[in-house]
LUMLUM-905199 format. One record per residue (C-alpha): x, z, y. Coordinates in steps of 0.25 Angstrom, whole numbers, plus 2048, in hexadecimal, padded with zeros to 3 digits. Example, Ala and Ser with C-alpha at 12.3 -4.5 7.8 and 13.67 -1.06 7.14 Angstrom:
BEGIN
83181F7EE/83781D7FC/
***
This chain:
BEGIN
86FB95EDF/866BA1EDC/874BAAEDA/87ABA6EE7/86CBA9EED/86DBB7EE5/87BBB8EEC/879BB6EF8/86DBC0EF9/875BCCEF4/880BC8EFF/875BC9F0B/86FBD5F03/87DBDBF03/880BD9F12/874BDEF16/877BE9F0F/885BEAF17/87EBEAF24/878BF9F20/880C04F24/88AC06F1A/894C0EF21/894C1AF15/899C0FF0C/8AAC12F0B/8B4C07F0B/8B6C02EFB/8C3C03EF5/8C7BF9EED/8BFBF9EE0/8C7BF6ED3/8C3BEBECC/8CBBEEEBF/8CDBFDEBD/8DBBFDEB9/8E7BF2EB7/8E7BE8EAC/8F1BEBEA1/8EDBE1E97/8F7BD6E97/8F0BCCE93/8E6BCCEA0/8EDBC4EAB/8E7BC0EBA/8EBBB4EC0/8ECBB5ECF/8E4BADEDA/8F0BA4EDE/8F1B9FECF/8E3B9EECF/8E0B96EDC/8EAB8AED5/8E1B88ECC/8D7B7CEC8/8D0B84EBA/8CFB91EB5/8D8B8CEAB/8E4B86EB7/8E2B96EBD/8E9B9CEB0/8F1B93EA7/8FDB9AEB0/8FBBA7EA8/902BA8E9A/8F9BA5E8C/8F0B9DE96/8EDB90E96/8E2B86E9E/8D8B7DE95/8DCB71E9F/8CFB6AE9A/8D3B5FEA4/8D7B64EB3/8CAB69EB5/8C5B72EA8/8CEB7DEA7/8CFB8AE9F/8D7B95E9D/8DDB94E8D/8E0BA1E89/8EBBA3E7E/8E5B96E79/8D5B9DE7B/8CDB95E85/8BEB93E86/8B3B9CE7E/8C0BA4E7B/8C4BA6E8A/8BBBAEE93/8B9BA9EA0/8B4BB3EAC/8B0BB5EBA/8B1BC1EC0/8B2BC8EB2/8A6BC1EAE/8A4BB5EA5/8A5BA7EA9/8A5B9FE9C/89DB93E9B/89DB83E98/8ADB85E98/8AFB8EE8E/8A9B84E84/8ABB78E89/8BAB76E8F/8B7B6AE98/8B0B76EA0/8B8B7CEAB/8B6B8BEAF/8B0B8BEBD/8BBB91EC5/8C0B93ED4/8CEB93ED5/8CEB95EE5/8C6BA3EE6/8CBBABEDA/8D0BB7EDB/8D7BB8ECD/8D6BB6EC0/8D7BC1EB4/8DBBB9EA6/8DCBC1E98/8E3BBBE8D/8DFBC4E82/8D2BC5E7C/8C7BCAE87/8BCBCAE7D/8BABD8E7D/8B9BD9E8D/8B0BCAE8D/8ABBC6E7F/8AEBBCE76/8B2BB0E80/8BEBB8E83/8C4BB9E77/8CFBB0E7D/8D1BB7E8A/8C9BB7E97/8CCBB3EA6/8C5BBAEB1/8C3BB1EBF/8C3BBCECC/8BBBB3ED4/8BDBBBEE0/8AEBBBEE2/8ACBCAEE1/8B5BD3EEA/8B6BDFEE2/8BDBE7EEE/8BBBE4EFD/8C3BDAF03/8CFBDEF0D/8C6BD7F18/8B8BD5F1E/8B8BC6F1A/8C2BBCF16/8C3BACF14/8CABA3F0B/8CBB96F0C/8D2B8DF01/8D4B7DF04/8E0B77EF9/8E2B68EF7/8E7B62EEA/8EFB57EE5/8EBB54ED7/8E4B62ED9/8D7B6AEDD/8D3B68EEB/8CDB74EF0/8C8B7CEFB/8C0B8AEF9/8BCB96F03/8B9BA4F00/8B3BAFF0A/8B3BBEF09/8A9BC5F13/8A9BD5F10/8A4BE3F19/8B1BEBF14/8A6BF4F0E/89FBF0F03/89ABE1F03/8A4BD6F01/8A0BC4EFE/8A8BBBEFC/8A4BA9EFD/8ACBA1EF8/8ADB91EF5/8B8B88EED/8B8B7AEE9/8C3B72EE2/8C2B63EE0/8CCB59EDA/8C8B4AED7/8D2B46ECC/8E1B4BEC7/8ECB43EC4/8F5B43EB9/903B40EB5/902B35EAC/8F5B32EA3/8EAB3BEA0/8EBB39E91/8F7B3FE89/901B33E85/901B38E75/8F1B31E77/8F8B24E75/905B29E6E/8FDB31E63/8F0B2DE60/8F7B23E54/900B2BE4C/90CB26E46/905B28E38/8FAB1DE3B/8ECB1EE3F/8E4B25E4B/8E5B33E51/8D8B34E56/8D8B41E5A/8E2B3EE62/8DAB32E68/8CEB3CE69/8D4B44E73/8DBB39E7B/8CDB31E7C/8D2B25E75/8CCB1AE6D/8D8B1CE61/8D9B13E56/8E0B08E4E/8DAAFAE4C/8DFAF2E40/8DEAE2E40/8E1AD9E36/8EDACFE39/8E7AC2E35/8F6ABDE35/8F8AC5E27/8F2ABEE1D/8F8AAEE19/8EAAA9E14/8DCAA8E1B/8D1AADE10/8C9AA0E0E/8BDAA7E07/8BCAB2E11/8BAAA4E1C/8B0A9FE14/8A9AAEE12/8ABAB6E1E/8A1ABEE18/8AAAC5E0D/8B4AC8E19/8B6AD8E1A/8BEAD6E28/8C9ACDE2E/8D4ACFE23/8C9AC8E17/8CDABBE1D/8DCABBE1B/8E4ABBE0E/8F3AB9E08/8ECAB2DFB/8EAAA2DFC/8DFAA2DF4/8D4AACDF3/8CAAAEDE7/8BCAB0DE9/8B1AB3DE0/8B7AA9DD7/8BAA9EDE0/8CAA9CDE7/8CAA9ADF7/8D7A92DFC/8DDA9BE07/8E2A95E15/8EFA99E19/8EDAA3E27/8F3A9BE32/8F6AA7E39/8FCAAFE2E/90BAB6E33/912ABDE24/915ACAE24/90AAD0E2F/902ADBE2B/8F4ADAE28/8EDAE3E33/8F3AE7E41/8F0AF4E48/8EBAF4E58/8EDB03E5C/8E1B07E65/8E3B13E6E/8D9B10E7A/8D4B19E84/8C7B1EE83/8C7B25E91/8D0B21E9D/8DFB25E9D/8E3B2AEAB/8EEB28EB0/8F4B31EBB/8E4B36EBE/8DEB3DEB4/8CFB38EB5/8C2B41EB6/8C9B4DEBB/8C3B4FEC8/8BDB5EECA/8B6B65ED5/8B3B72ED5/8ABB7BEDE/8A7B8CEE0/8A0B94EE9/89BBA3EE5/89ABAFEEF/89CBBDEEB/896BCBEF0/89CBD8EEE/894BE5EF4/89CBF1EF1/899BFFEED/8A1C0FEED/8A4C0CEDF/8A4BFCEDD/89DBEEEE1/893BE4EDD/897BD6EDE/88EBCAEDE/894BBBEDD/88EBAEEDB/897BA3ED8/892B93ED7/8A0B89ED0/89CB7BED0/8A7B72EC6/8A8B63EC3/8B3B5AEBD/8B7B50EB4/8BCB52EA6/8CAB49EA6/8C9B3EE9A/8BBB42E92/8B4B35E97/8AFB2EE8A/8A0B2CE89/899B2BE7A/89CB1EE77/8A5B18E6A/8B3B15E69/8B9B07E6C/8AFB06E78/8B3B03E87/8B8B0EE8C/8B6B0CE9A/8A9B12E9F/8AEB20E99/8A8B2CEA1/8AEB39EA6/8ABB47EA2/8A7B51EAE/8A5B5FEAE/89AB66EB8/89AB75EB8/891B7FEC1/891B8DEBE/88AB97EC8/88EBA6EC5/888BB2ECC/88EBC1EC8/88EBCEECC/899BD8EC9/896BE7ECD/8A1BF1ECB/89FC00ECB/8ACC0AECD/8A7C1AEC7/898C16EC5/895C23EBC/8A0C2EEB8/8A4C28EAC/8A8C18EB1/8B3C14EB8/8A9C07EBA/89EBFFEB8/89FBEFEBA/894BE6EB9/895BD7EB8/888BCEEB7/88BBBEEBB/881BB3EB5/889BA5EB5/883B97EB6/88CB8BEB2/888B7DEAE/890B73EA7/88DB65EA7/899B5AEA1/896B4DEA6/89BB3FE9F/89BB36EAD/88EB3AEB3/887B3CEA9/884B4CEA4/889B4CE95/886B5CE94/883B67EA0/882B77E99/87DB82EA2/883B91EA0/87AB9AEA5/880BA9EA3/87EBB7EA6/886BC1EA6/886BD0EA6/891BDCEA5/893BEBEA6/8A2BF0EA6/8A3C00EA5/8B1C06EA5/8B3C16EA4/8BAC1EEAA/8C7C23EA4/8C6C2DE99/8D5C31E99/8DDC25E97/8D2C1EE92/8CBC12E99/8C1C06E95/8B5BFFE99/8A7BFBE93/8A1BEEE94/892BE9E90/890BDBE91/885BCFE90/883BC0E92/87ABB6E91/87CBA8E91/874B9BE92/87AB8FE8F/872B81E90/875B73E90/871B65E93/876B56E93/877B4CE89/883B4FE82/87EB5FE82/886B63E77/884B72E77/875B78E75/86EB83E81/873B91E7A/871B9FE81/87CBA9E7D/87ABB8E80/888BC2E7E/887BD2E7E/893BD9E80/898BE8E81/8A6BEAE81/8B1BF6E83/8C0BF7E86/8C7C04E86/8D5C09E8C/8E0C14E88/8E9C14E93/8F6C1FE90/901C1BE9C/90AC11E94/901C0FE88/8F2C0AE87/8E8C05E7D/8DCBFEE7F/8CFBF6E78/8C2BF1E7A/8B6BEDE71/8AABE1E74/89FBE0E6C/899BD2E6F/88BBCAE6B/88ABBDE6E/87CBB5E6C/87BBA5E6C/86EBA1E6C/868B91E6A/85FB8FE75/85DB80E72/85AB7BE64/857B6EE6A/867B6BE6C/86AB5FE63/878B5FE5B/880B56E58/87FB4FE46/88CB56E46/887B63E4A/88CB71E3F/881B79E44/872B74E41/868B7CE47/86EB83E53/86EB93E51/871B9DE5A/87DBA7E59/881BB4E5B/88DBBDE5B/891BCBE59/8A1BCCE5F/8A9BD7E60/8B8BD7E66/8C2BE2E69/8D0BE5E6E/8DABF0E6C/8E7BF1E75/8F4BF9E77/8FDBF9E85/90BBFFE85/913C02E90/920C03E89/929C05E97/924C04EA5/92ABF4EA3/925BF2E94/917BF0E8E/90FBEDE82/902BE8E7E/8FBBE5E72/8ECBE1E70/8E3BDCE63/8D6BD6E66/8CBBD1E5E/8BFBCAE65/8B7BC0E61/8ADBB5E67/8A0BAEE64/8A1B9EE62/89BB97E6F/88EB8DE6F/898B82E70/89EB87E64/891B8BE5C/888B81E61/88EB74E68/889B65E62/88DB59E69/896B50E70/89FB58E7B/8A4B4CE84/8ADB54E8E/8B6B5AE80/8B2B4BE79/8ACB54E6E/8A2B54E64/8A1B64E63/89AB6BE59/898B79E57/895B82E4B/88BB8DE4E/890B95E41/89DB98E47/8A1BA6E48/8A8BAFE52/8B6BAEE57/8BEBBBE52/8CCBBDE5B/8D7BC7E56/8E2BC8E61/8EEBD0E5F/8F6BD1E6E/905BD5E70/90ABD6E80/916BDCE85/919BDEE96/925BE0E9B/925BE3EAC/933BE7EAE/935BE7EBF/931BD8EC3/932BD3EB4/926BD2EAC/924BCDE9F/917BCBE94/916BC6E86/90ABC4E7F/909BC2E70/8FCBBFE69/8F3BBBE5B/8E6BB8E58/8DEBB6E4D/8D2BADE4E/8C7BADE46/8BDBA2E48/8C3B9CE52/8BBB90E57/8C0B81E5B/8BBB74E59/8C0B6CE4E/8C0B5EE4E/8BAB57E43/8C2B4AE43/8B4B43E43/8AEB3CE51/8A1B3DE54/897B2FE53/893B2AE5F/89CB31E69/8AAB33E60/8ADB41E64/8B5B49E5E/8ACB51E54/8AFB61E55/8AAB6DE50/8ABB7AE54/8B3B82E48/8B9B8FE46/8C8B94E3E/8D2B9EE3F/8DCB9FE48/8EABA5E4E/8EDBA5E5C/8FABA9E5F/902BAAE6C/90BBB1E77/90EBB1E86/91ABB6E8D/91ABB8E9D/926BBDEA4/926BBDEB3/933BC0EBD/933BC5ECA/93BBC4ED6/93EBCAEE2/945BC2EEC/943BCAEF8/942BC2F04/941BB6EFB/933BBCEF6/92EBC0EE8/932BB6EDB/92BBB8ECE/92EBAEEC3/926BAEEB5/924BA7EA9/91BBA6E9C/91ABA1E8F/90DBA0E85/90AB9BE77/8FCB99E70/8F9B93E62/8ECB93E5A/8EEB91E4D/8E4B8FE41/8E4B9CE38/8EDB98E2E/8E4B98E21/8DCB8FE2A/8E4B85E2D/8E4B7BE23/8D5B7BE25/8D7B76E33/8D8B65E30/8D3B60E3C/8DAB6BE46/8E5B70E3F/8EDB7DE41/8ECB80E4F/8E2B80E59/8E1B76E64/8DFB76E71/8EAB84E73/8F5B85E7E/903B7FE7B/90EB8AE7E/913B8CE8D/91DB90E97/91CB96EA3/925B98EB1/920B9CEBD/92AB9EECB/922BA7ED6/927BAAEE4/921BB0EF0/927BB5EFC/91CBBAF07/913BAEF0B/91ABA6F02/918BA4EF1/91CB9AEE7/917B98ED9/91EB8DECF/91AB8CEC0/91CB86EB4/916B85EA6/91AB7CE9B/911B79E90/918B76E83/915B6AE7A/909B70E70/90FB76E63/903B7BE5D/8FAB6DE5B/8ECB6DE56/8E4B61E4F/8DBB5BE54/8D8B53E46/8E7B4EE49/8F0B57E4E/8F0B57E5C/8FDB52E63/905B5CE6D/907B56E7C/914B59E83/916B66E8A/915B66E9A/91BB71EA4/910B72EB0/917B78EBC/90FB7EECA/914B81ED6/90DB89EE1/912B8EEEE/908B95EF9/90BB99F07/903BA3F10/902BA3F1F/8FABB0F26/8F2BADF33/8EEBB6F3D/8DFBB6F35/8E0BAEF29/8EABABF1F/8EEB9EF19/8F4B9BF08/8FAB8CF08/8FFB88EFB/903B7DEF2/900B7CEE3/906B71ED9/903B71ECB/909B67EBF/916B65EC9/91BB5FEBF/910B54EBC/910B56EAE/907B4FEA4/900B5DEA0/8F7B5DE94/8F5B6CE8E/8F3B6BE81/8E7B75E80/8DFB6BE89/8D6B64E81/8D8B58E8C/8E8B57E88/8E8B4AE84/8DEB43E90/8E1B4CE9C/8EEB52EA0/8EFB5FEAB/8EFB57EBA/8FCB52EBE/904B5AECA/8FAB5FED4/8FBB68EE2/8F3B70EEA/8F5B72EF9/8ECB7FEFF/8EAB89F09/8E1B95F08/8DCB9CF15/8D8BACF13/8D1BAFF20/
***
């Protein structure tokens, strides 16, 4: 509240300020946001119209090659990044850093309005010398459209968004702009989306949970049960039909009975401590039956939905309001943005309670999320003879995270986070280019609940980075440095660990990081291009990794973390070649990198007493990632039959233990889990004047590359999700009107990607439309 209070007295202070005379101040031209156009490959911007189909972060990207979405249920969504999600990806507003609750924990969606944002900028390489350590994956900047960084074409505009879903968000938003055509612009705007359950096409557990959890070799896979939330096991009873004799002794001396089988024999008579016992033939003895029988028991633990996927319900709600005053040379911009979450975790509804129990009174998992964020962003063009410009960006971000079993709070952590940053790019020194950055955060995390199972920690990062660029017509080399210095530090000794706790007394941490990268750019012909980059970067282990104890009900984990890990050190080596020949264009991407330290969570192969999670701890190894993307893109012109642009892609991803370490890993074996099956992509566009069309289709292959989870993990059948979108516009005398029509899953496909970690409880929804109109006044 006080920021919205803050917000609105710089807007009254601003218009008062209008009302003066300010007829020596010129007309702005537009201001360049980005001095010059982006020639890394790698850096790709998804457009609004993708953007406004979306439900998660996640949904708005998984389009774009090497890119997947975490599908934590319908409702928890991230972007994956060559197989990099989490601490590993970077998430931003605006350029600045929006990371909180869901890069640790991935039942946590990332606050996101799909209605109002302008774009989205996605970098699948290393980001960590431009953002630090968490984007040593990648990064992906939200334009929330908050800010106008040049003056709008008109004195005030309305949208108004209404869209009506079937098996799909029901939404409704409106956004104002009022501005003086001088130098003050605001914009207001408000979106909620809602939906109260999805349906699927068949169960919502996979069908291997009762195909595979009793392998052909014998016994229990209960690994395999763990994840399926089942009570798996095999109960062995004796036939009393077996044996032709009843053991008289055992009759008359229950006593010396160890179980059922003690009072059945093939002997007619039995010796006993020196005394012979006459046995009674069996009346109900049957030759040639075995002596025990198997009952295979493979019950349900939480429900097993059928054509509704229960707990999925979600609501969503944003409203901010963003002033821009500008000056000769630049602007300041103010925002202040309030995003209110809450939704159900599908099939994590088991309380603490033991096996064999009645399962009935199970309750679901909810997820409540509030995150407040103000943020100014000045921008200076020419400030002093030797800057091109001078960018400031201060925000300071509130978030709470509570995760709820029924009603009742299990957890609830509060990010409170400031942020500051100066950006300085030179002017030119002959074809040399490059910018200087200073950095610094602060960040105060503390949690409450009953099942808290991370301690209060307050994590302060310094940073200072350059990048530098050599620019000769067809050829170019660039590079950057970041020094970084992250500082954990225990605020709460009183935080009570779990007796299977690695660490004893809780210690703080710090880290001294350092990242660079080095490129090349070849024009070889006006069509024909090359790039190749090498990157090393590294990032600090997170508090959940360093310090978490406890049961985490939403993952159904007993996490524990190590606070003597080390750093995570990334080498990348990148190859891209770009071929634009008339309306063909064609991009390959090769890449390796080699981890060292890379963390995950291995499973022990042990429950814990009391509430049988799976007991993990956070570990580290060596690792290979490998992989490729290949997008070719065709364009048509069909003269009075409009514009036709078809496209297609293809990715790979494989996380592979480095080999010297791979008969070490027992309990997860050689490759890493939870990373992206391979794709392929098509994509038909067609527009002609008001009209436009969009049909896709990706197809997921069955999993090659499984990892163990104790046992190894079984691969789920491969699925094709094909989209269509069509939208027409109608111009008015004063307003202008977008219908459209989206479907998604056309096909209804029992979708389960195999780097959600919900695979096997909690497939993608069935087939689903949206029916809107948007109003631009």
């Amino acid at each position: 509240m006080r920021y919205t209070t803050l917000m609105l007295f710089i807007l009254v202070a601003m218009q008062n300020a209008q009302a003066e005379d300010k007829s020596d101040i010129p007309v702005l031209k537009a201001l360049k946001y980005q001095a010059e156009s982006n020639t890394d490959p790698d850096v790709v911007v998804v457009s609004k119209d993708r953007i406004e189909e979306a439900k998660t972060l996640g949904d708005a990207v998984q389009h774009i090659s090497g890119v997947q979405n975490s599908a934590f249920g319908p409702n928890a969504g991230a972007p994956v990044i060559r197989g990099l999600s989490g601490n590993r990806v970077s998430i931003l507003e605006n350029g600045q850093a929006v990371n909180g609750m869901n890069s640790i924990s991935g039942d946590i969606n990332i606050p996101f309005d799909p209605l109002f944002t302008r774009s989205i900028t996605l970098n699948k390489s290393s980001d960590a010398v431009r953002y630090g350590g968490h984007a040593v994956g990648g990064s992906v900047d939200i334009d929330t459209g908050l800010i106008s960084r040049t003056m709008e074409e008109k004195n005030r505009s309305l949208d108004v968004v209404f869209k009506k879903g079937f098996n799909n968000f029901d939404a409704r938003g409106i956004k104002l702009n009022i501005n003086n055509q001088k130098n003050l612009s605001t914009n207001i705007q408000f979106s909620t989306q809602e939906i109260s359950s999805y349906k699927i096409p068949g169960y919502s557990k996979a069908s291997i949970c009762d195909t595979d959890v009793f392998p052909p070799g014998g016994g229990v896979n209960s690994s395999l049960s763990a994840v399926c939330q089942r009570d798996t096991r095999i109960q062995r009873n004796y036939n009393t039909a077996s044996q032709p004799y009843i053991n008289q002794f055992m009759r008359e001396n229950p006593d010396y009975a160890d179980d059922q089988s003690s009072y059945y024999t093939d002997q007619p008579v039995s010796n006993w401590f020196g005394g012979n016992y006459t046995n009674p033939v069996n009346p109900d003895y049957v030759p040639n039956t075995p002596q025990y029988t198997e009952r295979k028991i493979n019950a349900d633990v939480t429900p097993n939905y059928h054509k509704k996927l229960g707990n999925s319900y979600a609501k969503n709600e944003n409203i901010a309001m963003g002033t821009t005053y500008f000056l000769n040379n630049g602007y300041i911009g103010v925002s202040v943005d309030h995003k209110k979450s809450s939704y159900g975790v599908p099939g994590f509804s088991m309380e603490n309670k033991s096996f064999q129990e009645s399962y009935d009174d199970g309750r679901p998992v909810g997820v409540q999320i509030e995150q407040n964020r103000f943020a100014v962003e000045a921008l200076l063009n020419n400030p002093v003879i030797f800057l091109d410009s001078l960018q400031l960006n201060v925000s300071r971000v509130n978030s709470t995270t509570g995760e709820y079993i029924g009603s009742s709070k299990s957890n609830n952590y509060k990010f409170d986070t400031s942020f500051a940053e100066l950006l300085l790019k030179h002017k030119p020194v002959g074809n040399l280019s490059g910018e200087l950055g200073l950095s610094f955060a602060s960040r105060d995390v503390n949690g409450s609940g009953p099942d808290r199972y991370l301690p209060n920690v307050k994590t302060d990062t310094q940073a200072a980075f350059i990048t530098e660029k050599l620019n000769f017509n067809k050829f170019y080399v660039d590079a950057g440095y970041r020094i970084e210095k992250v500082d954990h530090q225990i605020k709460d000794l009183t935080f009570k660990q779990s007796s299977n706790s690695s660490n004893g007394r809780l210690q703080g941490r710090d880290f001294d990081l350092g990242s660079y990268f080095a490129g090349a750019g070849l024009k070889l012909t006006d069509y024909l291009g090359f790039r190749v980059k090498y990157s090393e970067s590294e990032r600090a282990p997170e508090l959940n990794e360093l310090y978490s104890s406890g049961p985490h009900y939403s993952h159904m984990t007993q996490e524990e973390g190590n606070q003597n890990l080390n750093e995570e050190k990334v080498k990348t080596l990148e190859f891209t070649t770009t071929l634009d020949f008339r309306d063909t264009q064609l991009k390959a991407t090769l890449y390796r990198t080699n981890y060292d330290n890379y963390l995950y969570l291995l499973n022990s192969g042990m429950e814990t007493s009391g509430n049988r999670l799976p007991l993990k701890y956070w570990r580290q190894t060596d690792t290979d990632i490998n992989g490729f993307e290949i997008d070719l893109s065709q364009s048509f012109d069909l003269a009075n039959y409009g514009q036709l642009t078809v496209s297609g892609f293809a990715d790979l991803v494989k996380n592979k233990v480095a080999g010297e370490l791979q008969g070490t890993m027992t309990n997860t074996g050689a490759y890493m889990s939870n990373i992206p099956t391979n794709r392929y992509g098509a994509t038909v566009e067609w527009s002609m004047e008001s009209l436009s069309a969009r049909l896709s289709s990706i197809y997921y292959d069955k999993a090659q590359y499984l990892t163990k989870n104790v046992n190894m993990e079984p691969a789920l059948p491969a699925y094709n999700m094909v989209d269509l979108s069509i939208s027409k516009k109608v111009s008015l005398k004063n307003a202008d009107f977008d219908f459209f029509i989206n479907g998604q899953n056309l096909l209804d496909e029992d979708a389960r990607p195999y780097n959600s970690p919900l695979r096997y409880i909690a497939p993608l929804p069935g087939r689903s439309f949206q029916l809107g109109i948007t109003m631009h006044i």
